[in-house]
C-alpha positions in Angstrom: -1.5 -28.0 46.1 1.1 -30.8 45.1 2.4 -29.0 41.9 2.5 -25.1 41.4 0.7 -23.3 38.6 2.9 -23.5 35.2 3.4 -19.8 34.0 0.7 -18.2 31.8 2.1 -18.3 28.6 2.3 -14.8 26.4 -0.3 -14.9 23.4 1.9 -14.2 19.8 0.2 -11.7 17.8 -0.5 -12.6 14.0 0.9 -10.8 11.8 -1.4 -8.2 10.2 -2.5 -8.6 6.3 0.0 -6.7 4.1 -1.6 -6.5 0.8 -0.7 -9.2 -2.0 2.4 -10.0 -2.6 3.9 -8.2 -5.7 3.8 -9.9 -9.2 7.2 -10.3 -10.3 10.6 -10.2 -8.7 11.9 -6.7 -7.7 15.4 -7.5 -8.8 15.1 -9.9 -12.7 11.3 -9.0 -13.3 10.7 -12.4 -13.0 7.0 -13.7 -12.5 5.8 -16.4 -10.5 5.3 -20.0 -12.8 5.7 -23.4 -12.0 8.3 -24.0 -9.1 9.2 -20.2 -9.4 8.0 -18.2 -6.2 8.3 -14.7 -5.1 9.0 -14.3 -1.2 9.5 -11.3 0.9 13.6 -10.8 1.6 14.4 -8.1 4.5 17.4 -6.0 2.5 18.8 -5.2 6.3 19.1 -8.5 7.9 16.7 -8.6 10.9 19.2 -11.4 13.0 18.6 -14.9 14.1 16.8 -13.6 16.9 14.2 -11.3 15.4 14.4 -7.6 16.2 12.2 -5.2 18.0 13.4 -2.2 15.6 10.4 -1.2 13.6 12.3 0.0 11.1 13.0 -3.7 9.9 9.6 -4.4 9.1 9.0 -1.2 7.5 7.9 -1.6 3.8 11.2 0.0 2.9 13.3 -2.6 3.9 11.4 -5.5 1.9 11.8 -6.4 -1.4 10.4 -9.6 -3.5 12.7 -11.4 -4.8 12.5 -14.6 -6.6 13.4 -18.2 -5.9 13.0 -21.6 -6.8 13.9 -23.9 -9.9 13.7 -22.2 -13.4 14.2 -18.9 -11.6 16.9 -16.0 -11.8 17.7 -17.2 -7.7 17.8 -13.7 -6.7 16.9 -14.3 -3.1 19.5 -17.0 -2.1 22.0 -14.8 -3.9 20.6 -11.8 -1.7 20.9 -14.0 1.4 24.2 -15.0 0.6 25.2 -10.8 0.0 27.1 -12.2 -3.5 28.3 -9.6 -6.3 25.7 -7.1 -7.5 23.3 -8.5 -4.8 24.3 -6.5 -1.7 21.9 -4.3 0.4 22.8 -0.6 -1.5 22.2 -2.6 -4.6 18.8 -4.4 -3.7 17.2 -0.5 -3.1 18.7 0.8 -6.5 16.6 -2.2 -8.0 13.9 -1.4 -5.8 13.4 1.8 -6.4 13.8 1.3 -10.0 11.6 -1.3 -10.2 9.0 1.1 -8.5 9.2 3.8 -10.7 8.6 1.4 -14.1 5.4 0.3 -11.8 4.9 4.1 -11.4 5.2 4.6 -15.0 3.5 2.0 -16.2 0.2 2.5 -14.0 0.0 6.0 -15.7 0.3 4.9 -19.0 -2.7 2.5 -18.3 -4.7 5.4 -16.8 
């Protein structure tokens, strides 16, 4: 053998199905039309890295917020940790958010 083996090269596991994505933006209500999106923001930061911490992937950690053109920009203002946008903030509007959904399914019932 001229050449030695190259190293076997560790398979990436796909990440699992998670359920749809939420209809409107955790934060401003805001629903998805047009250019506006909804995409999944981590409220702690998991690094530039990644993580190995379950804990950041946990559905407590995620909120959908809203971006694009037309839209209330709540995740680039989450990225960016501006005024009323920090982490302590994102989980008041979370949970608030939740419990209107809570609400609101019982009221359908």
């Amino acid at each position: 053998m001229l050449f030695p083996k190259p190293p076997k090269h560790k398979k990436r596991k796909r990440p699992q199905f998670e359920g749809p994505a939420p209809t409107h933006c955790h934060y401003c209500g805001i629903t998805p039309r047009g250019s506006v999106v909804i995409e999944k923001h981590h409220i702690k930061a998991k690094g530039m890295g990644g993580t190995y911490d379950p804990a950041s992937a946990a559905p407590e950690n995620e909120a959908w917020l809203c971006k694009g053109p037309g839209s209330n920009h709540c995740h680039d203002r989450a990225q960016k940790y501006e005024a009323g946008y920090k982490p302590e903030d994102l989980r008041k509007a979370k949970a608030a958010d939740e419990d209107r959904q809570r609400l609101y399914d019982e009221l359908i019932r």
